[in-house]
N, C-alpha and C positions, 0 to 999 in steps of 0.2 A: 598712740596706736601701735600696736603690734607690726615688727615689719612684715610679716606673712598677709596684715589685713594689706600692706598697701601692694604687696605683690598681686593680690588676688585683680585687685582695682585696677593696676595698671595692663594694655592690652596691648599697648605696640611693643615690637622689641627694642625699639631704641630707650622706651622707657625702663624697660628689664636691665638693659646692659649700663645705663646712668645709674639701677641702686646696686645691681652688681656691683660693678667697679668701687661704689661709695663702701660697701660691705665689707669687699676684700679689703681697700684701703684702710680702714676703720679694724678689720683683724692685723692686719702689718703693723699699726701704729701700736700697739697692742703689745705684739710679739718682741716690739722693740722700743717700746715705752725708755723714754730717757733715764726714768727713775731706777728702772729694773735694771738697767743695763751699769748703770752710777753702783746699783749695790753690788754689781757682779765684780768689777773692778776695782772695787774697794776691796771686797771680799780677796781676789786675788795678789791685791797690793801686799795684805797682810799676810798671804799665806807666803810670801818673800819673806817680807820680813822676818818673820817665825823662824823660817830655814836658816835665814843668816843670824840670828840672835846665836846667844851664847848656850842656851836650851835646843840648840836646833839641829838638825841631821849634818848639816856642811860642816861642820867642823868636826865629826868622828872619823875615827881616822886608825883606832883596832877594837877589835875581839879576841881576847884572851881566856883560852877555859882553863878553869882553875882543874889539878893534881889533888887526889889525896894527898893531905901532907903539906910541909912547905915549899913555896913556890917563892925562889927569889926574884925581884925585878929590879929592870931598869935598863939605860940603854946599854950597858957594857957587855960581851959578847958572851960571857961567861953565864949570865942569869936563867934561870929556868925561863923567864918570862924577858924576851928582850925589847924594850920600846925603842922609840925613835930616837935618832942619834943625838936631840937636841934635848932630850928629859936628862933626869941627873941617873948617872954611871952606875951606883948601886943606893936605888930608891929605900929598899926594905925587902923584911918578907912576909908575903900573905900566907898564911895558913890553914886550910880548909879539913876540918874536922868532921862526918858527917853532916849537916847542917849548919852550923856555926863555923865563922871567916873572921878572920884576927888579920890583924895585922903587927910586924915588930918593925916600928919605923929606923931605918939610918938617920939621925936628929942631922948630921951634914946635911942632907938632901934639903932641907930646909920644908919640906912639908907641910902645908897646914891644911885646919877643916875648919870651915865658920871665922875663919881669917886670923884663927889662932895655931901654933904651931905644933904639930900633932906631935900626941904619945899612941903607946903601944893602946889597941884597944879593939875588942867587937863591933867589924862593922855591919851597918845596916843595910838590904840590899832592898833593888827599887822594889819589889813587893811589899815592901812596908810601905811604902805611900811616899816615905821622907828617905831616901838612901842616904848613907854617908858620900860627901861628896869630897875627894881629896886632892890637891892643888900643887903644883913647882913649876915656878915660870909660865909658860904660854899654855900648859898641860891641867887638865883634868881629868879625873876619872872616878869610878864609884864599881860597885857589883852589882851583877842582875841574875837574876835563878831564872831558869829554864826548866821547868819540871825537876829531874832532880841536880840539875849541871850548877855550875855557877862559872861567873866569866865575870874577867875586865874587863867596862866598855870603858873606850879612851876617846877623853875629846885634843884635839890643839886649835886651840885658837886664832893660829897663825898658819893654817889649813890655806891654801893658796884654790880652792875651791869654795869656798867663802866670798871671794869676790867676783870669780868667771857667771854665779847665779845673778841675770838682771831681771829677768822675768820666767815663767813656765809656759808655754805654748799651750795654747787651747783653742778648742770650736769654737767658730762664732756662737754668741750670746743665742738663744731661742728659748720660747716659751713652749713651743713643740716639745720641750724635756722636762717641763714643770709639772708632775703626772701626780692627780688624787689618788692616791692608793688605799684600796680599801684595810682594815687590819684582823688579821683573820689569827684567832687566839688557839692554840693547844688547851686541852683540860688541863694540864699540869706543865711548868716549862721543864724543856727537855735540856740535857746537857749533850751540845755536840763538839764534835773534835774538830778541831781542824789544824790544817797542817800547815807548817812554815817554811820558812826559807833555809831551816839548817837541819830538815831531817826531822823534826820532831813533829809534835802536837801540842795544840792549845787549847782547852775547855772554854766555851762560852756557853750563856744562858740565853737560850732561845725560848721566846715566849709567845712565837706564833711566826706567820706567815704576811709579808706584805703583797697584795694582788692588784695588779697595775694594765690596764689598756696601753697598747698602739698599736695605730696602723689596721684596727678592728681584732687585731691579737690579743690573749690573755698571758700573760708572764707574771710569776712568782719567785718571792726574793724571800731567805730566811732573814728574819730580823735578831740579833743579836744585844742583849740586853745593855746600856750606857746613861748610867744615870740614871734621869727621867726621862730618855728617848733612847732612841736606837743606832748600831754601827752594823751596815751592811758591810762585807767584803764579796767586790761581783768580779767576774771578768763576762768580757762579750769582743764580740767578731769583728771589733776593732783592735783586743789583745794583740801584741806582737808586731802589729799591723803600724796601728796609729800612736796608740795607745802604750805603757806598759805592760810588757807580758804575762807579767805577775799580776793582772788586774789592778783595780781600783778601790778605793772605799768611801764611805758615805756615811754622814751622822744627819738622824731626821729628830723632828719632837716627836711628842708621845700622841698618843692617837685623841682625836677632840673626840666632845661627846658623841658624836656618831662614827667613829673608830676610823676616822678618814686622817690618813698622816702623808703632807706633802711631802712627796719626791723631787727633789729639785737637783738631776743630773748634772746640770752647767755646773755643780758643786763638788761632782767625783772629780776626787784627787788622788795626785799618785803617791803610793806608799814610799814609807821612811825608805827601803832598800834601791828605788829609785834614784836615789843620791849619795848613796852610801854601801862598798861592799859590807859594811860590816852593825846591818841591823839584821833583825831576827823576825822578818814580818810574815804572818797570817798570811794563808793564799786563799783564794775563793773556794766553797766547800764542794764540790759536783752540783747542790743541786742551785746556787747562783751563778754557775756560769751557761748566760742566756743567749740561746740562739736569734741573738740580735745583734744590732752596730749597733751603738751607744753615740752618735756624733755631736755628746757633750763633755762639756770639763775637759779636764787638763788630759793635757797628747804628753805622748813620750818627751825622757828630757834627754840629752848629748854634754856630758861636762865633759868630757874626756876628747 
């Protein structure tokens, strides 16, 4: 039977307040299901992990924008480009032509790519999908375009921020933040800009609106096109506060047959530039950042 037929049935209030309490008890258990909670922690175990891998934000450690022209590097004091005191003295030089980035290797430095010892050659930058990735010692590094920029990112491996990461701070677990959102489509997707962490702009493909309840409230998030699902970037009235101030972001699936795509907040996490001064991350667009507290997923981090 329906629980409403046995509310109607029952007449004392001591009977009300015994399915009450069974009700609430029975949403708590719910809200804090073991399972749900086993995948939030996991989820989080690995988002450590990732950070400390060899792909990960904790070991970058510069940005370097490339010159028209040649750009010497390495750590010795003289270079266009000076790295850290422990890379080799005079690495090479990069050369940036309009679009196209060379490199003329110093063969001393010891150099390699793909774990063979590099020569002179065009590299790839991470908008290809595969960048050239090139190696000495504890060090690596590759090129990334920025609309029309191009830059060294540098990793070291031996980044002493790499291990002060044991975990990220976050809300407790709730299903309060597990929100059906309905998916509410454009006639055409739009291309919006949004802005970053170093002055510029980034194009994304938006191909609608995701529109979400709380609290009896309506809020809407642009969704951002990823794959076969989508990448939110929000901030809300935990920004600054709790939270990273440069907001949050968020990868959902694609909308099911009836255009409903879970929102699962205990999963905003904080951007690459929260662990690193030297990423180039997307800020939320004006119309994602929501006149709300957000009190899921991951809270500000303190490495320093």
């Amino acid at each position: 039977m329906p629980l409403n037929f046995y509310l109607f049935k029952m007449k004392t209030p001591i009977q009300l307040i015994i399915l009450t309490t069974l009700i609430l008890s029975c949403n708590r258990q719910a809200a804090t299901s073991p399972e749900y909670i086993e995948e939030i922690e996991t989820w989080q175990k690995n988002r450590v992990e990732r950070l400390k891998s060899e792909n990960g934000w904790l070991n970058v450690v510069g940005l370097y924008w490339l010159e028209e022209g040649e750009n010497s590097f390495g750590s010795a004091s003289d270079n266009t480009i000076i790295f850290p005191e422990n890379a080799p003295e005079y690495a090479g030089i990069i050369s940036k032509t309009g679009d196209t980035v060379k490199i003329k290797v110093n063969l001393a430095a010891g150099i390699t790519t793909d774990g063979q010892l590099m020569n002179d050659m065009v590299l790839q930058t991470d908008k290809s999908g595969s960048p050239t990735i090139m190696k000495a010692g504890s060090f690596a590094w590759f090129i990334i375009k920025r609309e029309d920029r191009f830059a060294i990112r540098l990793r070291d491996f031996s980044n002493p921020r790499i291990a002060k990461l044991d975990s990220i701070p976050a809300f407790p677990v709730s299903m309060d933040w597990v929100k059906e959102a309905r998916f509410n489509a454009f006639d055409s997707i739009k291309k919006v800009e949004v802005p970053n962490m170093i002055g510029g702009n980034e194009v994304y493909e938006c191909p609608g609106k995701l529109m979400f309840r709380h609290e009896k409230r309506n809020y809407e998030l642009l969704a951002f096109k990823e794959g076969d699902g989508f990448f939110i970037i929000l901030g809300d009235e935990t920004s600054a506060i709790e939270t990273y101030a440069a907001g949050r972001y968020m990868y959902t699936k694609a909308p099911d047959e009836n255009g409903i795509v879970i929102l699962d907040f205990n999963k905003a996490y904080n951007p690459p530039c929260a662990f690193t001064d030297f990423a180039t991350c997307p800020l939320p667009p004006p119309e994602n950042r929501l006149n709300i507290a957000i009190t899921a997923g991951e809270k500000a981090v303190h490495l320093d």
